[in-house]
C-alpha positions in Angstrom: 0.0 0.0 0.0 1.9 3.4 -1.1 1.3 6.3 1.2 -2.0 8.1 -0.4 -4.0 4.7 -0.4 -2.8 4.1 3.6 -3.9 7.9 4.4 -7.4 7.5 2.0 -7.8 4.3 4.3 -7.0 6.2 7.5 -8.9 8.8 6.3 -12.2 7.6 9.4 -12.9 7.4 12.8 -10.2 6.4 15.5 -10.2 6.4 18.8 -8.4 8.6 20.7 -6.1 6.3 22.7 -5.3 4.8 19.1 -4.7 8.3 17.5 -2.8 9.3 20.3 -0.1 6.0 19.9 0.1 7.0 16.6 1.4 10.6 17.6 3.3 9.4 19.8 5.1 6.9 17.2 4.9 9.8 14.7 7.5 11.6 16.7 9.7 9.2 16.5 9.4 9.2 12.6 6.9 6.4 11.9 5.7 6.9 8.4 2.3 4.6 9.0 1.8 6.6 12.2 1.9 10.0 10.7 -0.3 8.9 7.6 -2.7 7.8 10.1 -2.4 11.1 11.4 -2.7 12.6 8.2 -6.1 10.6 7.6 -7.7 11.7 10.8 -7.2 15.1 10.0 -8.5 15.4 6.4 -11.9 12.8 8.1 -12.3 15.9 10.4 -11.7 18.7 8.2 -13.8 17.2 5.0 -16.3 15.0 6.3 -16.7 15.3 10.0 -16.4 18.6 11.6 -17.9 17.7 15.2 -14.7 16.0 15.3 -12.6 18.6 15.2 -12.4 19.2 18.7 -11.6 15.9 20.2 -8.8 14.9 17.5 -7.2 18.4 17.8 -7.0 18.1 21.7 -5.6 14.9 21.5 -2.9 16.1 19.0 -2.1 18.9 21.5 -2.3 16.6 24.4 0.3 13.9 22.9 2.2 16.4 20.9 3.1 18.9 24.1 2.6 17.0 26.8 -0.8 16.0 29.0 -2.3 13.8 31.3 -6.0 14.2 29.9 -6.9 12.6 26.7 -10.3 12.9 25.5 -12.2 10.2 23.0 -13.4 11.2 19.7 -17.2 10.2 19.8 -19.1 7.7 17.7 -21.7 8.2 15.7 -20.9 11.8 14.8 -22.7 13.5 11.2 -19.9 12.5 8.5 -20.4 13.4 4.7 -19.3 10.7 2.3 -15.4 11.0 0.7 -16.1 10.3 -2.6 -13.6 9.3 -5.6 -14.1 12.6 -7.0 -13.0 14.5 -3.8 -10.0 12.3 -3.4 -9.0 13.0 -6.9 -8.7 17.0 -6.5 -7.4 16.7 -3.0 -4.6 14.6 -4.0 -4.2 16.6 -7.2 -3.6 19.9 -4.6 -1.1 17.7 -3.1 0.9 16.5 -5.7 0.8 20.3 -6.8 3.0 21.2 -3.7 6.0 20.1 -5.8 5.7 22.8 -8.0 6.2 25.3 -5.2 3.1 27.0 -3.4 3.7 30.7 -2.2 1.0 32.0 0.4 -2.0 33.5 -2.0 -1.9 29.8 -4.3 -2.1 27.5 -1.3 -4.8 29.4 0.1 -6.6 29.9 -3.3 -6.1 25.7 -3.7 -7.6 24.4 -0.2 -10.4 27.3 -0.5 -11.5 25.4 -3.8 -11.5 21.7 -2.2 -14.6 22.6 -0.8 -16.4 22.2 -3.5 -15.3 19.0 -4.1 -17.1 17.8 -0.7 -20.2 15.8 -0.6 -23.2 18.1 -0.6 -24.4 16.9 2.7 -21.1 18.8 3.9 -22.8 22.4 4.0 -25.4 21.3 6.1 -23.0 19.2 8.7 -21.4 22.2 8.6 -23.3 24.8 9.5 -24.9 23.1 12.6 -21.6 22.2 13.7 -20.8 26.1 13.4 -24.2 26.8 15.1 -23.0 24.6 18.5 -19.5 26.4 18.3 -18.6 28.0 21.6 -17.0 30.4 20.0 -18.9 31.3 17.4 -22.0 33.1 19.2 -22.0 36.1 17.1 -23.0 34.8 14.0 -26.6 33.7 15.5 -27.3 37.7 16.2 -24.7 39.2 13.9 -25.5 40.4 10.9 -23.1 40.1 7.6 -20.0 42.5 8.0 -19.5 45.1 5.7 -16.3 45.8 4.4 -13.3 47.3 6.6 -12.8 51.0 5.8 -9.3 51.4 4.8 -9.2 55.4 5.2 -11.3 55.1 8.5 -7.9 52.1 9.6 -5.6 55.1 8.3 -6.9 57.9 10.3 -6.7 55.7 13.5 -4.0 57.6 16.1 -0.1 56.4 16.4 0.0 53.1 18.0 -3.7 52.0 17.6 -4.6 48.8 16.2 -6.3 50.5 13.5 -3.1 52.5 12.4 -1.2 49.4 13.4 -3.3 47.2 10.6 -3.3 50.0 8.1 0.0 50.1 7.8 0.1 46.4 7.4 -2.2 46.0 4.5 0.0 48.8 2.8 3.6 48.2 3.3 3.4 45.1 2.9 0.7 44.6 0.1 -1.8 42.6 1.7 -5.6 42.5 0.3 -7.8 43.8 3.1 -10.2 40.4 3.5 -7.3 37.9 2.1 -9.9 36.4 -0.5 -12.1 38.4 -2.6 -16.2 37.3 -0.8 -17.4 37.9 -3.9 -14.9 35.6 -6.1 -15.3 32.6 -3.0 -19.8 33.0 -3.2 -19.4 33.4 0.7 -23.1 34.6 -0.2 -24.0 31.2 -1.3 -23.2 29.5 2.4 -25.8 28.9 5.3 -26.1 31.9 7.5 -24.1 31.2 10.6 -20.8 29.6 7.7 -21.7 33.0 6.1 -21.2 35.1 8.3 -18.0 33.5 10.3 -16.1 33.0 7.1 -17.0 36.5 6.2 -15.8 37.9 9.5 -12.4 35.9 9.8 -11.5 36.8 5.7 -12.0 40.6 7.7 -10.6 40.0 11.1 -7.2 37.5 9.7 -4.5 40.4 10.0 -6.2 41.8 13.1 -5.7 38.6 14.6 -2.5 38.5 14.1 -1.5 41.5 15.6 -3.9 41.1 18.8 -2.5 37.5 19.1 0.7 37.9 18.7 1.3 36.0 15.0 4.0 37.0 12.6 3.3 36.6 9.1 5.8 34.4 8.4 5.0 31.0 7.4 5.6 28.9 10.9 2.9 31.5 12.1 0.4 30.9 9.4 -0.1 27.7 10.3 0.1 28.4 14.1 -2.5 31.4 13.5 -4.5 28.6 11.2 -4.5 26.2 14.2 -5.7 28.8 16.4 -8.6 30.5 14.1 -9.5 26.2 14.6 -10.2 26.2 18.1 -12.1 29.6 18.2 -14.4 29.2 16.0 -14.0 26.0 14.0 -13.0 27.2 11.1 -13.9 25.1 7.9 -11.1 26.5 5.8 -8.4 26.1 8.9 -9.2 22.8 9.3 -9.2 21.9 5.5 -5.5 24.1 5.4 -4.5 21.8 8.3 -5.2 18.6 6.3 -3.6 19.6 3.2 -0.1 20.6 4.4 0.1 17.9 6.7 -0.8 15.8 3.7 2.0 17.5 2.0 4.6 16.4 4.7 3.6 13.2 5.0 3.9 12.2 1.0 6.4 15.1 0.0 8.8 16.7 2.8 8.7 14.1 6.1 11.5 15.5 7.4 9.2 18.5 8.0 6.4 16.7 9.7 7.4 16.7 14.0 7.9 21.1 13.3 4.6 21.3 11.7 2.8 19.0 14.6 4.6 21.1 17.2 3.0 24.2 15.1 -0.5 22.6 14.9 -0.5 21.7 18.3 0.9 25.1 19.9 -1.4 27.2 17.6 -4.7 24.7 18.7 -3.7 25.2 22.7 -3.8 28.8 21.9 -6.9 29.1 20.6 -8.3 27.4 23.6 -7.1 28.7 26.1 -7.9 32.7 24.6 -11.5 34.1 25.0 -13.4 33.6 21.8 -12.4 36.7 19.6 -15.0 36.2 17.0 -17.3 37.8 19.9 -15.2 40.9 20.1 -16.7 44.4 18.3 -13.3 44.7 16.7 -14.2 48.3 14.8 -15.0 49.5 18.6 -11.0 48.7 19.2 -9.2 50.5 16.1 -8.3 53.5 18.4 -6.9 51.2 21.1 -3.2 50.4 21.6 -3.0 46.5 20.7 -1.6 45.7 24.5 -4.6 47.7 25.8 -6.6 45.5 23.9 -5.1 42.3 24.8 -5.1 43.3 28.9 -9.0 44.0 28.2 -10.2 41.1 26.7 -7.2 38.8 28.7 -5.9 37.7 25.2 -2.3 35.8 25.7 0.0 36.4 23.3 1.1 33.4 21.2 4.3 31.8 22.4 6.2 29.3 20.3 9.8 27.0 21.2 10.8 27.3 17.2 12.1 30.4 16.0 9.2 32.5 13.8 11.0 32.7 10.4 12.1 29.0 10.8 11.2 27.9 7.2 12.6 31.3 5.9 15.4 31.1 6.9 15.9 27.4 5.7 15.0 28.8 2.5 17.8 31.1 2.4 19.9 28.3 3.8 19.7 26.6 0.5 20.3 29.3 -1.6 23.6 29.9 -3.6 26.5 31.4 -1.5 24.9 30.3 1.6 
């Protein structure tokens, strides 16, 4: 069995105590072990969202260290995995060899989920609708879009100056995907308005948090935007790269674990941000912010531009 047929197989409901052995012989480099891994991941993130929570906690739990392990329920709402879904995520894979920079990876998982099984939305959104942390989008209504004048007029040292220089020294798009170009219009309400908000609130994040925007951070940050709110897109991000290592670039696979599960213990242990009026803040100082809503800054034991500066390892002259 090559690697893609043992994760496609893995790719169902496991026990915790079994997916927890399996991290724990992944981090000793057990290729089965991390596919199996790799499978309960992309289950989760594509077919089975209610089970985001228990397989994350016990990735954190075996990966950093804890006494507690939770079990991953039975009989949880899954949406089939059909052939055809296989075929693009695999395809989105295989594509990793040609080099992914940060706006094609995210353009690539984004359009995996339309390869899901219809009965996915629905799954879905009452999985979102449960969500601790995602109480706003029951009384919310849709965000309109971020003002990037109002961001600019914001006073020295506010978040909203803070993020306005951001987006334009660096380039960024305000909402990281167009909602247009994505049909955010087309999901349920509460997926609506939560994929909406986080496309908006990404970079703010970031900041508040504590997040570089260096590579190692993105998928920290993506980890993170997981346990707040259950993210669809995180979880499908999550799968795919870890996909990636685990066919592609194994060497890579204990830093991006530690990653995963250091972003995921973030996210839970930081009040649920989604709930925050963030356009209230823009004038604050971010610290101010952070002390008012007790938001812990994210704390890592790998340096931030780790992957960076591996790059730059490899280059010529170095």
């Amino acid at each position: 069995m090559d690697a893609k047929q043992h994760i496609q197989q893995s790719a169902t409901w496991l026990d915790g105590t079994t997916l927890r052995d399996s991290l724990n012989a992944a981090k000793e480099g057990d290729a089965d072990s991390q596919r199996r891994v790799a499978g309960a991941m992309i289950w989760a993130a594509f077919s089975c969202p209610d089970a985001i929570q228990p397989t994350y906690d016990v990735i954190a739990a075996a990966w950093l260290g804890s006494a507690r392990f939770p079990d991953i329920p039975t009989g949880l709402a899954q949406a089939p995995l059909e052939t055809s879904f296989w075929d693009a995520f695999f395809s989105a894979v295989d594509d990793a060899e040609k080099g992914y920079d940060a706006a094609s990876i995210t353009a690539r998982v984004a359009a995996l989920g339309g390869s899901v099984h219809p009965s996915f939305r629905d799954i879905s959104e009452d999985c979102a609708r449960r969500h601790p942390g995602a109480g706003a989008a029951l009384t919310n209504p849709v965000p309109g879009r971020t003002d990037l004048d109002a961001l600019g007029a914001c006073g020295n040292s506010s978040l909203g100056q803070t993020l306005y220089r951001m987006i334009v020294d660096q380039g960024y798009d305000l909402e990281v995907l167009d909602r247009e170009a994505i049909a955010l219009a087309a999901l349920p309400p509460s997926l609506r308005y939560l994929n909406t908000r986080i496309l908006q609130m990404h970079d703010v994040w970031h900041l508040v948090a504590g997040y570089e925007t260096t590579a190692s951070h993105e998928i920290a940050i993506s980890a993170f935007q997981l346990a707040q709110f259950g993210h669809n897109y995180s979880a499908m991000f999550l799968a795919t790269i870890t996909t990636i290592s685990c066919t592609l670039q194994r060497a890579g696979f204990g830093i991006l674990m530690q990653l995963v599960a250091e972003g995921w213990r973030h996210g839970r242990e930081t009040p649920a941000m989604m709930d925050i009026h963030w356009e209230a803040e823009w004038n604050r100082p971010i610290e101010a912010i952070r002390k008012a809503h007790g938001i812990p800054v994210y704390q890592s034991v790998l340096p931030a531009n780790l992957f960076e500066s591996a790059a730059a390892s490899r280059q010529p002259g170095h």
